[in-house]
C-alpha positions as a Markdown table, in Angstrom:
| # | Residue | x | y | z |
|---|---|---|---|---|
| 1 | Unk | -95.1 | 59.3 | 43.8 |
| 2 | Unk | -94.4 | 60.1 | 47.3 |
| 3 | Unk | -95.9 | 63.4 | 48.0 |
| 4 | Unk | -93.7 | 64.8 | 50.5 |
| 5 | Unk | -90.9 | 64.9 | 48.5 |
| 6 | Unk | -93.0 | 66.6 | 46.0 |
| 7 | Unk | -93.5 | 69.4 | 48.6 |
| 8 | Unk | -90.3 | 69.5 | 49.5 |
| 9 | Unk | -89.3 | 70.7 | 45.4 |
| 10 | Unk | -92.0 | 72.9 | 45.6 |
| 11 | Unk | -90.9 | 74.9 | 48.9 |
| 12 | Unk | -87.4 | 74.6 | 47.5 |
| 13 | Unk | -86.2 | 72.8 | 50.3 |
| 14 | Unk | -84.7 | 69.7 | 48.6 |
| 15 | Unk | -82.4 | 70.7 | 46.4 |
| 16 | Unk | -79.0 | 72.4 | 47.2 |
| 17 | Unk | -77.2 | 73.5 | 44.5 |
| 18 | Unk | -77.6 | 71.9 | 40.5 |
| 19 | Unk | -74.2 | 71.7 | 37.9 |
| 20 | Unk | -74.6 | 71.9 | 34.8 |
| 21 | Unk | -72.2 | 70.6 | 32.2 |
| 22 | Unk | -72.8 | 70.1 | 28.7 |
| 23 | Unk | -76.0 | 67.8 | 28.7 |
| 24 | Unk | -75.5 | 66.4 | 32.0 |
| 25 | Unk | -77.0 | 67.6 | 35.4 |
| 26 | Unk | -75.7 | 67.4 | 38.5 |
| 27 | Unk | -78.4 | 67.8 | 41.3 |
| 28 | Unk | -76.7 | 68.2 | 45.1 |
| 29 | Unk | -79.5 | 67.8 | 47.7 |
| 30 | Unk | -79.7 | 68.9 | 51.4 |
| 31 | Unk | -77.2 | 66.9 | 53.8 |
| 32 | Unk | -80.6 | 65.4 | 55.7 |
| 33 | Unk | -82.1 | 64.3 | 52.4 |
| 34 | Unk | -78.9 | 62.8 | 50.3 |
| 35 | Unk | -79.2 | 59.2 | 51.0 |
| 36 | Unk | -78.9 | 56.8 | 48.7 |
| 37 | Unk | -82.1 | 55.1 | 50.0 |
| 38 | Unk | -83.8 | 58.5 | 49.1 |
| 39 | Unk | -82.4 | 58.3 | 45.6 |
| 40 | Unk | -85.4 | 56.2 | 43.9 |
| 41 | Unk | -88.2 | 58.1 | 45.2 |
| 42 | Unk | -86.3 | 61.5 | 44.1 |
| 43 | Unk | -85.8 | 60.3 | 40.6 |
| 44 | Unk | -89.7 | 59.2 | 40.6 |
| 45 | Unk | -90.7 | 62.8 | 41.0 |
| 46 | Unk | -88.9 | 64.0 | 37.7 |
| 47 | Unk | -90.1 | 61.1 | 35.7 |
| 48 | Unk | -93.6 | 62.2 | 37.1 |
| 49 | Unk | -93.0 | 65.8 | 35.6 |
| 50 | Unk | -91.6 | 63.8 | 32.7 |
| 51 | Unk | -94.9 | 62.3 | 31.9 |
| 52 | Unk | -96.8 | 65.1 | 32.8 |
| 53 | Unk | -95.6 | 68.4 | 31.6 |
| 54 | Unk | -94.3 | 68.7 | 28.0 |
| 55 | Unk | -92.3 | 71.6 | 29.1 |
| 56 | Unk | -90.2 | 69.3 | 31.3 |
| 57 | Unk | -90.0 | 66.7 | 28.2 |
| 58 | Unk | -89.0 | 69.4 | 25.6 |
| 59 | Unk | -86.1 | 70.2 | 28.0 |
| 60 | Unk | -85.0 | 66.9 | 29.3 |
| 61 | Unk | -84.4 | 63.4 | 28.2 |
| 62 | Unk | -86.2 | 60.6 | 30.0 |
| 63 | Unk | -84.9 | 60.3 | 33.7 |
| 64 | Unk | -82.7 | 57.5 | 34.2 |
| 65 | Unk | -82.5 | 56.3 | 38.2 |
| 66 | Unk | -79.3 | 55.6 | 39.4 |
| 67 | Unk | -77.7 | 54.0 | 42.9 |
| 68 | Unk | -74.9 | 56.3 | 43.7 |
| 69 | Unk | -76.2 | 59.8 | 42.0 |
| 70 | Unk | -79.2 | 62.0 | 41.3 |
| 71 | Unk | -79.1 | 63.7 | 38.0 |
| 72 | Unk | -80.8 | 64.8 | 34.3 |
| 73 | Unk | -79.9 | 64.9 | 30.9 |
| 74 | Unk | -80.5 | 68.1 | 28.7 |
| 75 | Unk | -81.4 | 67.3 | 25.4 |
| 76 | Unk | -80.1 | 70.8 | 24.7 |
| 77 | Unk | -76.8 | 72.4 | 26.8 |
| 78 | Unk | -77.9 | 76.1 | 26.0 |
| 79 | Unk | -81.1 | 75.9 | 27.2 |
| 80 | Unk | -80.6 | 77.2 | 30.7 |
| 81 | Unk | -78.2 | 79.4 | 31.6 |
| 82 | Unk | -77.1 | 78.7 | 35.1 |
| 83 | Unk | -78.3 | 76.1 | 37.6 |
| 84 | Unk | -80.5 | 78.7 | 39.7 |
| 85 | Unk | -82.5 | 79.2 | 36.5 |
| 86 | Unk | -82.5 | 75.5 | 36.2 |
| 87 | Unk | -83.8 | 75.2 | 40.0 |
| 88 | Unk | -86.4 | 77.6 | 39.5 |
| 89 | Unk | -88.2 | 75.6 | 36.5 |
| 90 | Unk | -88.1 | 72.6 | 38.9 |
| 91 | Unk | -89.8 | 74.2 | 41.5 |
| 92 | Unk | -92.4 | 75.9 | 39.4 |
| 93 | Unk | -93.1 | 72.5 | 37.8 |
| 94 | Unk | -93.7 | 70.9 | 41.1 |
| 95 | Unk | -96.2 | 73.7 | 42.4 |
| 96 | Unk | -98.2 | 73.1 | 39.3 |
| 97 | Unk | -98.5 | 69.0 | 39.9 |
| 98 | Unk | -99.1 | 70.0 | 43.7 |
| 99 | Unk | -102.2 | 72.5 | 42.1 |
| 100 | Unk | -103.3 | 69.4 | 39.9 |
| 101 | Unk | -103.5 | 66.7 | 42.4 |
| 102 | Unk | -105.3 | 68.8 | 45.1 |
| 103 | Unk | -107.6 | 69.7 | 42.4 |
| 104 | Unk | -108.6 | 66.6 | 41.2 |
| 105 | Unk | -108.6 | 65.1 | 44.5 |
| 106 | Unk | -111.7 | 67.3 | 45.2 |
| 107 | Unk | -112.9 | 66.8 | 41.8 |
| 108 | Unk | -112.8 | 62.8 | 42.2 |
| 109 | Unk | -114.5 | 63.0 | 45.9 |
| 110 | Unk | -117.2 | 65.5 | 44.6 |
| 111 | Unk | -117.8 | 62.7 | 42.0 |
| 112 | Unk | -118.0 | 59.6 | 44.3 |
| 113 | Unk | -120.3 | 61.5 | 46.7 |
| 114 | Unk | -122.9 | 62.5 | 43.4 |
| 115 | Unk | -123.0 | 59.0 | 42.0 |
| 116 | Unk | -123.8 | 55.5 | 44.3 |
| 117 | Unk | -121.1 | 53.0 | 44.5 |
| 118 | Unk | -122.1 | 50.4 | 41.7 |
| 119 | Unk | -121.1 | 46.8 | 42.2 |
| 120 | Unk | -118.6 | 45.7 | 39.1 |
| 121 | Unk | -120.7 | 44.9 | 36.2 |
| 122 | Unk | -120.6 | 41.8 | 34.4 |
| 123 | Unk | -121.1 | 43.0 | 30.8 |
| 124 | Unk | -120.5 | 38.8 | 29.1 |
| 125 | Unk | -123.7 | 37.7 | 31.3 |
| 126 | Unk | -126.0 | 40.5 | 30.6 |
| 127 | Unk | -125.7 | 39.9 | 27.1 |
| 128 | Unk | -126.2 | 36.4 | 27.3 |
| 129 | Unk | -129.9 | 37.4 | 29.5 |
| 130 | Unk | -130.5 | 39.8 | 26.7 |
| 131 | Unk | -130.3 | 42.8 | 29.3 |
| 132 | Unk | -127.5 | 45.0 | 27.5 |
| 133 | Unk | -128.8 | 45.2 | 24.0 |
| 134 | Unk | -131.9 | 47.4 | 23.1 |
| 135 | Unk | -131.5 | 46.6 | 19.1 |
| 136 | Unk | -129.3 | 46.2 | 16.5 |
| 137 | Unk | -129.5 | 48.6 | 13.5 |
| 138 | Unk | -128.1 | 47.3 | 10.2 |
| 139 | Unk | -127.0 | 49.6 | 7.4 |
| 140 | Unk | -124.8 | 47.9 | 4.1 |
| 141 | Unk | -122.1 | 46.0 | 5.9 |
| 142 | Unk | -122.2 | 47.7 | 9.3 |
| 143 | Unk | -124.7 | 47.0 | 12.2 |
| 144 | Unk | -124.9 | 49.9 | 15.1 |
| 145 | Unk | -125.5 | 48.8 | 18.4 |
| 146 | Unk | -127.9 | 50.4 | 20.9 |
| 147 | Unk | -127.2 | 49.7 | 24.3 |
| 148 | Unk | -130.0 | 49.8 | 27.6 |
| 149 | Unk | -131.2 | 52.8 | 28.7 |
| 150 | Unk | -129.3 | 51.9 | 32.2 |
| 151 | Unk | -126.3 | 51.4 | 30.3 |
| 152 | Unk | -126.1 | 53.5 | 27.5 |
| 153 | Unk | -123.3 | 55.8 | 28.6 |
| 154 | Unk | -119.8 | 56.5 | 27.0 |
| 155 | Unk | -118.1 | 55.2 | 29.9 |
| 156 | Unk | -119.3 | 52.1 | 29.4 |
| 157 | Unk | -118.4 | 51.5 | 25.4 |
| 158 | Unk | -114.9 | 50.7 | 26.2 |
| 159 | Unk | -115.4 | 47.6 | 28.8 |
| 160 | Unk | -118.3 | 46.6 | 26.5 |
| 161 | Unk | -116.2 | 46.3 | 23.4 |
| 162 | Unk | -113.2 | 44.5 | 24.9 |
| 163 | Unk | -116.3 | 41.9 | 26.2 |
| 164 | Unk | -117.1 | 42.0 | 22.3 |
| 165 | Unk | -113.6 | 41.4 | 20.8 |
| 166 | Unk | -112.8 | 38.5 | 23.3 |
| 167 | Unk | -116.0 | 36.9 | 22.4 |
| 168 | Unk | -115.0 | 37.2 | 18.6 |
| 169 | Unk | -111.6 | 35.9 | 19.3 |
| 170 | Unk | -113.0 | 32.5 | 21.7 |
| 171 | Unk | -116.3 | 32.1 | 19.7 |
| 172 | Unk | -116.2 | 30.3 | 16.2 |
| 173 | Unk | -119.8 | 31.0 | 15.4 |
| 174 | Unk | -119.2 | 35.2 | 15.8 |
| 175 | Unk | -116.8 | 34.9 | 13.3 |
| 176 | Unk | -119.0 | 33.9 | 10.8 |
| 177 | Unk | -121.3 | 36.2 | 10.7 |
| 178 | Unk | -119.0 | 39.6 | 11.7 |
| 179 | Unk | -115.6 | 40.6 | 10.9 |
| 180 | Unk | -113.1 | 41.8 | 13.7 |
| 181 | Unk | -114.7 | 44.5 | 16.1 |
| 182 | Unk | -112.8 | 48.0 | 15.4 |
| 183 | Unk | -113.7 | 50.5 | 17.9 |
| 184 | Unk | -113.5 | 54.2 | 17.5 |
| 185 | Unk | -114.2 | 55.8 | 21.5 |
| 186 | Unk | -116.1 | 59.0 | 19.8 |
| 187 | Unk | -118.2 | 56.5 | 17.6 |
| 188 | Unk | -121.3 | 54.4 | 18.9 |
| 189 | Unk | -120.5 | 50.2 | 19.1 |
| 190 | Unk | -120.5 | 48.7 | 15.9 |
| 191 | Unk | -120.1 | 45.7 | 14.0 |
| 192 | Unk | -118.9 | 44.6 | 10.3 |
| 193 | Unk | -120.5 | 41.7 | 8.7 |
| 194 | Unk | -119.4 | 38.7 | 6.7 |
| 195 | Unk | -121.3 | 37.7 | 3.6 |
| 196 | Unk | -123.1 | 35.2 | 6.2 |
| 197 | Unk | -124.2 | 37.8 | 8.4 |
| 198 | Unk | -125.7 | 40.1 | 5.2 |
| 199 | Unk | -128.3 | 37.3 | 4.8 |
| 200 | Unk | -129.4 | 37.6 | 8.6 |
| 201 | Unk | -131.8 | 39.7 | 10.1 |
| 202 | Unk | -131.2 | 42.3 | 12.8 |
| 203 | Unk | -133.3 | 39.8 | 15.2 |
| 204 | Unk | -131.2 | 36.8 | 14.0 |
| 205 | Unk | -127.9 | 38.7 | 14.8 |
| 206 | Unk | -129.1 | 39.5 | 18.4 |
| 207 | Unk | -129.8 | 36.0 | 18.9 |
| 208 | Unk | -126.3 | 34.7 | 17.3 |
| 209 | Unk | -124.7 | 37.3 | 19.7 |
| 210 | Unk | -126.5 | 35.7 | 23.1 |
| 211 | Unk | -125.7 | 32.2 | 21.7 |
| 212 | Unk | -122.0 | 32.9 | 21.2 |
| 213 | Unk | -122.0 | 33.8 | 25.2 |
| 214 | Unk | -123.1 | 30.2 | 25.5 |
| 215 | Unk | -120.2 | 29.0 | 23.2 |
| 216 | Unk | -117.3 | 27.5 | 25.0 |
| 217 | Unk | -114.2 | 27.4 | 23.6 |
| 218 | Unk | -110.4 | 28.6 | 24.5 |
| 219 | Unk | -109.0 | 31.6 | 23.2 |
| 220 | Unk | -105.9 | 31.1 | 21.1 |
| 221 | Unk | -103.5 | 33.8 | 21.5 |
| 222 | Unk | -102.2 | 35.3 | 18.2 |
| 223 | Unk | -99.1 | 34.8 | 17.0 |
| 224 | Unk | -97.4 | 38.1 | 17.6 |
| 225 | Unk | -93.6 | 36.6 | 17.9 |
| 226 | Unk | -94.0 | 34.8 | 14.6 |
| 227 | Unk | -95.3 | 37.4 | 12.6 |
| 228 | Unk | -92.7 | 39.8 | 14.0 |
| 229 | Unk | -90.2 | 37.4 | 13.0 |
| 230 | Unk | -91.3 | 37.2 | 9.7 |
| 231 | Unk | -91.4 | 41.0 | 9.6 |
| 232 | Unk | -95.5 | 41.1 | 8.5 |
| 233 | Unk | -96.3 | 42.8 | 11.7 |
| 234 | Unk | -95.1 | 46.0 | 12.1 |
| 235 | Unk | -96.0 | 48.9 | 9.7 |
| 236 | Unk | -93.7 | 51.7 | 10.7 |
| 237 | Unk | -91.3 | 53.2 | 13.5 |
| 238 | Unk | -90.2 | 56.3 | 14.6 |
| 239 | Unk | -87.1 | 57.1 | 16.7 |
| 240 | Unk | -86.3 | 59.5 | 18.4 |
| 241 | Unk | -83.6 | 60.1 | 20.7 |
| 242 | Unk | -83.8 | 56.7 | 23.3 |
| 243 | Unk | -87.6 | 56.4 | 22.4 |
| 244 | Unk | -89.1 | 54.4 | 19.7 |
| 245 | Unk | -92.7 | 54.4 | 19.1 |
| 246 | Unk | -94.4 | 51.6 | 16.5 |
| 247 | Unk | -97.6 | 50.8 | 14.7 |
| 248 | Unk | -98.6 | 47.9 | 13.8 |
| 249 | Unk | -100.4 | 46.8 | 10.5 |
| 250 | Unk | -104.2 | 47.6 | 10.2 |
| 251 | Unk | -105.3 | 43.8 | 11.4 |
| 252 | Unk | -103.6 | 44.0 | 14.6 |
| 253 | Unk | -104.2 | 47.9 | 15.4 |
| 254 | Unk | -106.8 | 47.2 | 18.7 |
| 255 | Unk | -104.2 | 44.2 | 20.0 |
| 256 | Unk | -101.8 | 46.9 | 21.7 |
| 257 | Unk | -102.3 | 45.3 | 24.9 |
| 258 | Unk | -101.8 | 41.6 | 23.7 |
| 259 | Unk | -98.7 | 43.0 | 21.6 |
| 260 | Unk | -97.0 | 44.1 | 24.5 |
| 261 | Unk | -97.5 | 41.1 | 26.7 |
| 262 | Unk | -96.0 | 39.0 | 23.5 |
| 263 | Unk | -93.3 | 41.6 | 23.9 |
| 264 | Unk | -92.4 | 41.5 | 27.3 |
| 265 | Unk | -92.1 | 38.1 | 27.0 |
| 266 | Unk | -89.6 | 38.1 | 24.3 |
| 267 | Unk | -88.3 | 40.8 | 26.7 |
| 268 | Unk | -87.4 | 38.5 | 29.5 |
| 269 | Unk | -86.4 | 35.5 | 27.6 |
| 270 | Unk | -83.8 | 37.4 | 25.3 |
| 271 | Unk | -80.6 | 38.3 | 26.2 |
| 272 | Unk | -79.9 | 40.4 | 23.2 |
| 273 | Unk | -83.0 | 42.6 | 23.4 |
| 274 | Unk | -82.2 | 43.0 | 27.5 |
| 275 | Unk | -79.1 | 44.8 | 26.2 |
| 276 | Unk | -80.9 | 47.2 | 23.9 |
| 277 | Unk | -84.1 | 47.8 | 25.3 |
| 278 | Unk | -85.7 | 49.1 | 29.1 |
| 279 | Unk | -88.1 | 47.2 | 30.6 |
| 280 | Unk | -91.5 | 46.6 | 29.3 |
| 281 | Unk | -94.4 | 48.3 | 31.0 |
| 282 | Unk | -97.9 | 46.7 | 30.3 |
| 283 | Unk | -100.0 | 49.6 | 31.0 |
| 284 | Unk | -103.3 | 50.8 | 28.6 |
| 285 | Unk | -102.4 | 53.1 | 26.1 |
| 286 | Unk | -102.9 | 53.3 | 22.2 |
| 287 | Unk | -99.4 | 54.0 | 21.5 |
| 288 | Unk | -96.5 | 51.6 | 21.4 |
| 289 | Unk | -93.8 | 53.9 | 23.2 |
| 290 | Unk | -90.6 | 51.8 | 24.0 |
| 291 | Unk | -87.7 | 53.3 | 25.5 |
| 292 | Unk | -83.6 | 52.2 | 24.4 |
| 293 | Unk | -80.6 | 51.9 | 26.5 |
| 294 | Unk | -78.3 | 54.9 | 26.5 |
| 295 | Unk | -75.9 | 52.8 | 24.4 |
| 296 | Unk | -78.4 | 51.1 | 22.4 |
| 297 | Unk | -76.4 | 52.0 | 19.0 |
| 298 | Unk | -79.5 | 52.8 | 16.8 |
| 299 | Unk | -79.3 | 54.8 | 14.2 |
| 300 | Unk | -82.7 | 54.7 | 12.1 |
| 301 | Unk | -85.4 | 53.4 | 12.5 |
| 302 | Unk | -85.5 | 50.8 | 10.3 |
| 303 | Unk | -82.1 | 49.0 | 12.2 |
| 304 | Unk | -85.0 | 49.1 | 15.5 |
| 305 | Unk | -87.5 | 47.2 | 12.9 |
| 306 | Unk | -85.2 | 44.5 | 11.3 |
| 307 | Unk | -83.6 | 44.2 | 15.3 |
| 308 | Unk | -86.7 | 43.7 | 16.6 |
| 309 | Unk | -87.2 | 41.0 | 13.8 |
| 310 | Unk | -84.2 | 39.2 | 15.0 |
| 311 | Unk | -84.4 | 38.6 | 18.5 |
| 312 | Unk | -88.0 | 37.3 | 17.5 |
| 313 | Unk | -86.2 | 34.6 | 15.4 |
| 314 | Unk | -83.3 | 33.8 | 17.6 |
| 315 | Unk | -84.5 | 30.6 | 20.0 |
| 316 | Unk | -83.4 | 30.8 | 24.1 |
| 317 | Unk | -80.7 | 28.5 | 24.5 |
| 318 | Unk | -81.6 | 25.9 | 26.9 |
| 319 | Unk | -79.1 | 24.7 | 29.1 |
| 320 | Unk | -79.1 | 20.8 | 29.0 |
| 321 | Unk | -77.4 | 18.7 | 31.9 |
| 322 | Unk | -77.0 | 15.3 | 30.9 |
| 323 | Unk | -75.8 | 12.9 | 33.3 |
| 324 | Unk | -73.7 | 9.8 | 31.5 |
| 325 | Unk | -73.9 | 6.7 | 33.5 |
| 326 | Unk | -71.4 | 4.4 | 33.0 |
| 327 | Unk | -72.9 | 0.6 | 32.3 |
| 328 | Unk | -72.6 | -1.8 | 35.5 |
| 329 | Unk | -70.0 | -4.7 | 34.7 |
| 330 | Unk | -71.5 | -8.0 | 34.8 |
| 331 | Unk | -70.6 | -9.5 | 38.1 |
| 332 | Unk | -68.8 | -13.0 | 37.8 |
| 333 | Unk | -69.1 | -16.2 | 40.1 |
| 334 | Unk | -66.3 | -17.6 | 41.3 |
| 335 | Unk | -66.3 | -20.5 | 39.3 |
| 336 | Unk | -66.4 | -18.5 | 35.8 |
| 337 | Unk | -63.5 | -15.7 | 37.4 |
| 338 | Unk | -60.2 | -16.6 | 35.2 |
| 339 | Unk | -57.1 | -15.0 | 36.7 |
| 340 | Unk | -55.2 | -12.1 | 33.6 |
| 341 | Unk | -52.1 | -13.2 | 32.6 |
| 342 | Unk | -50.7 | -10.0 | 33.7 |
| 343 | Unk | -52.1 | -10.1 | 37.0 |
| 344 | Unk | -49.4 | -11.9 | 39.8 |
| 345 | Unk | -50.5 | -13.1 | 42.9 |
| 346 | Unk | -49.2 | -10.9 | 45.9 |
| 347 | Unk | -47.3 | -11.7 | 48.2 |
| 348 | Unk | -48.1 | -11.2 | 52.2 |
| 349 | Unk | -45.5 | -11.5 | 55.1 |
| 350 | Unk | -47.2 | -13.8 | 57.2 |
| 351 | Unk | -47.4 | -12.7 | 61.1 |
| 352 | Unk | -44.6 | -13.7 | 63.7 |
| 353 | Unk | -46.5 | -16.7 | 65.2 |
| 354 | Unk | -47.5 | -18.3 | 62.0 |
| 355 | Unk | -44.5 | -19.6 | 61.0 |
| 356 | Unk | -44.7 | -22.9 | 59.2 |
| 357 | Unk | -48.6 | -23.2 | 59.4 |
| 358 | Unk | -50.1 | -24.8 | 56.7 |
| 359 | Unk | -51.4 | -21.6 | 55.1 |
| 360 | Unk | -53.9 | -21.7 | 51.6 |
| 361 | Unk | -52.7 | -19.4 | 48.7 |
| 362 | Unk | -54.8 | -16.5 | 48.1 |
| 363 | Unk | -56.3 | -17.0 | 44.5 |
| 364 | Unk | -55.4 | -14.4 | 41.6 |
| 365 | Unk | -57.6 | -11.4 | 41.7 |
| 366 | Unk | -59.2 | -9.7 | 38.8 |
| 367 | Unk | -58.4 | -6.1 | 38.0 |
| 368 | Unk | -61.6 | -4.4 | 39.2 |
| 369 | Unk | -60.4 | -6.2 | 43.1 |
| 370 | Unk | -58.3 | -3.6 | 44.8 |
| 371 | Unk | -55.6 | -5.3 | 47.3 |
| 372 | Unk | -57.3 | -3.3 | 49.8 |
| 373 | Unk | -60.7 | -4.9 | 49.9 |
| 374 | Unk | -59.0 | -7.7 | 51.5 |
| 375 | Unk | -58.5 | -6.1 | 54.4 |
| 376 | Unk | -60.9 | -4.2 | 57.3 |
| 377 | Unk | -61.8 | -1.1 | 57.0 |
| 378 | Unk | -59.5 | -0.7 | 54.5 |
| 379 | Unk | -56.1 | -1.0 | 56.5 |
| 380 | Unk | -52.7 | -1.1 | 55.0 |
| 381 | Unk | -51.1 | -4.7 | 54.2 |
| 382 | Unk | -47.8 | -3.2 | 55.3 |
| 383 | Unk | -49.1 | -1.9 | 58.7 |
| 384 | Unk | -51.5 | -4.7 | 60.4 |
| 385 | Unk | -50.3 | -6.9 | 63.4 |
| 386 | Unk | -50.3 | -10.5 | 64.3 |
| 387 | Unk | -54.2 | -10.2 | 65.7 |
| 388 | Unk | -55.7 | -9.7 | 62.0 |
| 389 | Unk | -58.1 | -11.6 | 60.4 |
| 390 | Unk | -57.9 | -11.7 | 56.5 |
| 391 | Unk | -60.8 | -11.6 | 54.8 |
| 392 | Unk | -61.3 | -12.2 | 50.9 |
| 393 | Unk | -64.6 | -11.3 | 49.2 |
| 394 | Unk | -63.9 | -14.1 | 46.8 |
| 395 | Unk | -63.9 | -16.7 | 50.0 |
| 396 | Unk | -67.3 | -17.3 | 49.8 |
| 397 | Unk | -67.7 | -20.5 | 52.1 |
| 398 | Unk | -67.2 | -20.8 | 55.7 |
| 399 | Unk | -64.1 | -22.5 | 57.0 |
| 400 | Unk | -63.5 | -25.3 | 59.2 |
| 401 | Unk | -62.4 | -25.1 | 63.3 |
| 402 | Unk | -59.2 | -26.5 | 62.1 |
| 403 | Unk | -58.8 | -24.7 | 59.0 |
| 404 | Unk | -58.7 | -21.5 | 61.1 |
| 405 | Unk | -56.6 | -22.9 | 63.5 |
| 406 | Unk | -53.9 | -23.3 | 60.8 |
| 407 | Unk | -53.9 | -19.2 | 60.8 |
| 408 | Unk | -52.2 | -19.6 | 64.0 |
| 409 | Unk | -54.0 | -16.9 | 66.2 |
| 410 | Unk | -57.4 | -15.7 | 65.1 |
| 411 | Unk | -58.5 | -13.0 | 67.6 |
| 412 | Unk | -61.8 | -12.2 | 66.4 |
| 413 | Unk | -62.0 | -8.3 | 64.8 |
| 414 | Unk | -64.1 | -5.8 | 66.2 |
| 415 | Unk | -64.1 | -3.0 | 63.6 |
């Protein structure tokens, strides 16, 4: 979010005048600011506060950007009184996220100067070396891990169990010894075991851990559109207003990430769901929030559920452009050509000084021969002068001196 316009709310020198009528609101900004190129970066300041402040979401629906205007959406008509009351919320708002950046800016710099800069760390390989795990503690089913002193730090529990689910998902041999990593961010790492991992020891599981690094193998993605298609996937929906937030069943609960990415897809491959839903953001959150169109025509919750279930059945269409080529006719010799009973020789006027010469017949052609072909460049029987040579394509032989003396005149043809 651009910052300057930010301070430009805040100082109340963006905004002209606001209308409001009935849940709509009409925002008029200063002559030097209303530019339709200014209009994206505008609406990203409110859908800033939007995500921010639960005052400004209480109040408003999501902000909507739009080419040719600037406005908001009341969720409530009554709840402001006048447009200068409405103004004054705005710019209070905006002070505050001015307050909160300027103080964490100071609080992320006083941070960055009290701890070195670490190089990225490569959790996969240190567990294959055996430098991330201290010991494993094993207690009925469950096994807590204890991480390095050098790495034992809350911070670092997230990275290290995403490492730990990936390796379950790509390694065959984890997933016979431990069950699918769950991962609580107030609880220490741990681990459920299989009836083949009971029998281990805590040594043995350490060891099956490194090996698994050593394990190659592909990761199959699940099958998120197929499950949703057969309705096994989600567990409940809520909806409210043009937002709709899901949960999926307890198997799939720590594949939000992977769920959306299955989702986006379907997203951009279906027409349908184009129609109903917004775009799909991929960004890290535990929650499945999905916004609607305005006209998405939902109801209940349950008609998001069984649509959802439908455009994961329906297939894409795929346009198919055949090309149908006709079959080549055999071509004939001359000898095997028979003349159709339909077809009659033409008849040529012969040219001026020709008169009486012993000219030969032209044989029958067959239909696919065009009279044309006869002739040069494809000039008209009815139009060519005494200085033509006929040609026939069927004439395969060369003739005599005195057989093309007979022709009377034969000016050679220079196309």
């Amino acid at each position: 979010m651009s910052t300057t316009w930010l301070q430009l709310l805040a100082n109340n020198e963006l905004i002209r005048s606001i209308k409001i009528k009935g849940q709509k609101v009409k925002i008029k900004l200063y002559d030097k600011y209303s530019d339709e190129e200014n209009y994206r970066d505008i609406m990203g300041i409110f859908s800033n506060l939007h995500t921010k402040f639960s005052s400004f979401k209480n109040v408003f629906k999501r902000p909507i950007w739009r080419k040719d205007s600037i406005g908001l959406t009341l969720k409530d008509p009554e709840a402001f009184e006048n447009g200068e009351q409405l103004l004054t919320f705005l710019v209070e708002l905006a002070n505050q996220q001015l307050t909160s950046q300027t103080h964490n800016k100071v609080k992320d710099k006083k941070e960055r100067d009290a701890k070195p800069s670490r190089r990225r760390t490569y959790w996969r390989t240190l567990l294959g070396k055996g430098e991330l795990f201290e010991s494993l503690e094993v207690k009925n089913k469950e096994v807590t891990i204890l991480l390095k002193k050098e790495y034992d730090d809350t911070k670092n529990r997230d990275p290290i169990f995403q490492m730990l689910r990936l390796l379950f998902q790509g390694s065959q041999q984890m997933s016979l010894f431990f069950c699918t990593p769950k991962f609580k961010q107030s609880e220490p790492l741990r681990l459920c075991l299989t009836d083949a991992g009971l029998q281990k020891t805590p040594i043995e599981l350490l060891e099956i851990l490194k090996d698994c690094v050593k394990e190659k193998k592909q990761i199959k993605r699940k099958p998120f559109k197929k499950l949703l298609a057969k309705g096994a996937l989600i567990q409940s929906a809520t909806l409210e207003d043009d937002c709709v937030t899901l949960s999926l069943v307890d198997e799939f609960k720590n594949d939000v990430a992977e769920f959306r990415k299955s989702l986006n897809g379907l997203y951009r491959k279906n027409a349908d769901f184009r129609k109903a839903f917004l775009p799909i953001t991929l960004h890290k959150s535990d929650k499945l929030d999905f916004y609607l169109q305005e006209d998405h025509g939902f109801k209940t919750s349950d008609e998001v559920c069984s649509a959802l279930t439908l455009y994961a059945k329906s297939k894409r269409k795929k346009q198919e452009n055949k090309i149908t080529l006709a079959e080549p006719k055999s071509v004939q010799s001359e000898d095997e050509i028979e003349p159709e009973s339909s077809f009659e020789a033409p008849t040529i006027p012969l040219p001026p000084n020709t008169a009486g010469a012993n000219l030969k017949t032209i044989p029958q052609l067959p239909s696919f021969l065009d009279l044309k072909d006869l002739y040069p460049d494809n000039l008209d029987p009815l139009f060519y002068g005494s200085n033509v040579l006929i040609f026939s394509p069927l004439l395969s032989r060369t003739k005599s001196k005195e057989e093309m003396n007979s022709l009377g005149s034969t000016s050679s043809f220079k196309p």
